[in-house]
C-alpha distance (Angstrom), angle and dihedral (degrees) to the residues before:
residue distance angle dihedral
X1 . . .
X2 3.88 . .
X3 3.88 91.2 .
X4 3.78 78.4 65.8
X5 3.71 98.6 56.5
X6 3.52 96.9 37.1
X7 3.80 101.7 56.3
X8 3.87 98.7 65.5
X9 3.77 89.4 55.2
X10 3.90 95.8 43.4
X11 4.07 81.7 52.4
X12 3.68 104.6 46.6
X13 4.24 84.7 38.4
X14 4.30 78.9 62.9
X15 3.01 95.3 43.1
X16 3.73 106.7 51.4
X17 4.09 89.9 40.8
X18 3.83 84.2 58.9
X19 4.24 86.1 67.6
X20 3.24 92.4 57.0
X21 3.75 114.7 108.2
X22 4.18 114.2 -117.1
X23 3.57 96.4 -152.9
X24 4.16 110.6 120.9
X25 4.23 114.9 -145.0
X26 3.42 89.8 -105.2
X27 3.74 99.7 58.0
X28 3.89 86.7 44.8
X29 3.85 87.4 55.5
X30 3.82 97.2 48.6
X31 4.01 85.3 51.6
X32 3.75 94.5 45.9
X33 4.36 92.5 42.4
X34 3.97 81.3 56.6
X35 4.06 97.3 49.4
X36 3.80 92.3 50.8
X37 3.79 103.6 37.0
X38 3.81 87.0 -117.8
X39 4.16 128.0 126.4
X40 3.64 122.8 -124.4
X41 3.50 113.0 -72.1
X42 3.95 103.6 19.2
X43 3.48 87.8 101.7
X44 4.01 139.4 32.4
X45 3.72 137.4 -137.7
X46 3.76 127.1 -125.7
X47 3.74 136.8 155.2
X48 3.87 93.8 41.6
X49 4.18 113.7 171.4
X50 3.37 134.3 165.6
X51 3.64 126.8 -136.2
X52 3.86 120.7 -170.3
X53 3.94 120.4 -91.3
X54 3.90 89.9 52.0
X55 3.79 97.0 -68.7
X56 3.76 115.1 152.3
X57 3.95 117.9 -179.6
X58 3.52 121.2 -176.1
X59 3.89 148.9 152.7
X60 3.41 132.3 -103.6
X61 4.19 132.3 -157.6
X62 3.51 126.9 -177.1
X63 3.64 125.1 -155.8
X64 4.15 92.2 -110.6
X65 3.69 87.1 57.9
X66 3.95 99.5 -106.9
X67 3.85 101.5 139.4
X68 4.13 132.3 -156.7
X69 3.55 141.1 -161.0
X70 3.75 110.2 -162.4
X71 4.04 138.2 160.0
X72 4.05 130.8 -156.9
X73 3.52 132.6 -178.0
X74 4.14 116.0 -124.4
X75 3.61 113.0 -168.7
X76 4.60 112.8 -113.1
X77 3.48 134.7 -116.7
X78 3.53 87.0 -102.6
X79 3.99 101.3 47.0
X80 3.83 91.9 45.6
X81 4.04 86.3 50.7
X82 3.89 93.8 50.5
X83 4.18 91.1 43.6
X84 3.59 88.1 47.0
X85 3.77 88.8 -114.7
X86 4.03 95.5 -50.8
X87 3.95 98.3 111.1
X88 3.88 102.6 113.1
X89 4.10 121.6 -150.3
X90 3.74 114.4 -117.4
X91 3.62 124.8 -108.6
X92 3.86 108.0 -98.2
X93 3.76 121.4 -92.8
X94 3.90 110.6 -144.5
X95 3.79 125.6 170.6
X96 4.15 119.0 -167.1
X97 3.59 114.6 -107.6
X98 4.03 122.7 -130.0
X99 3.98 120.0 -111.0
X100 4.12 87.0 30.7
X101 4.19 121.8 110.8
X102 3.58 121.5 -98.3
X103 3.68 113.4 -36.5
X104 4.23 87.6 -139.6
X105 3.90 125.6 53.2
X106 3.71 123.6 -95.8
X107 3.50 111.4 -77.4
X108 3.77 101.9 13.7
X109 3.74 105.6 130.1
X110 4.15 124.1 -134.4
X111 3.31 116.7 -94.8
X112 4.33 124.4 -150.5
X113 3.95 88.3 -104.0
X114 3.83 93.0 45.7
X115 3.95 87.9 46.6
X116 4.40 90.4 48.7
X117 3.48 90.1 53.7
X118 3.59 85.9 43.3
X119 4.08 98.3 -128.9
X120 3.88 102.0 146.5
């Protein structure tokens, strides 16, 4: 009789930890250091939420005061289980917000892409 009200919670416990995105912090950093031309640790993340599908969005501040909002895509529980563990996370996607410092460090010189999509 209990087995019987039990399983339908066990299942829809599985299946709503299999939404859940697998990335760890630190992988999330890495991605974000590379999207904004920063190195772990010059910059913090706030704001993070998950959306289902694997979409994280988040908010990054750096310690010169040049803020992001950016958004990846980390693989679930349940797509790495039904890959065998060989769906990869995206890179992260961050656009520069308005008001913020310079979106590069001091001193990095502008580049022909940066100047095309006319960041500097």
């Amino acid at each position: 009789m209990k087995l019987r009200l039990i399983t339908p919670l066990v299942i829809t416990l599985a299946v709503l930890a299999g939404c859940a995105a697998t990335i760890d912090q630190g992988g999330l950093e890495q991605r974000t250091a590379q999207a904004i031309g920063r190195t772990v640790g010059q910059f913090t993340i706030t704001g993070r939420s998950e959306e289902t599908g694997g979409r994280i969005n988040y908010a990054v501040n750096t310690r010169d005061g040049a803020s992001y909002s950016c958004y990846m895509y980390s693989a679930t529980g349940f797509q790495r289980a039904m890959s065998f563990g060989q769906t990869p996370h995206s890179d992260a996607i961050c656009t520069p917000m308005a008001g913020g410092a310079r979106s590069r460090p001091a001193g990095e010189e502008c580049n022909a892409l940066q100047r095309a999509a006319k960041r500097c």
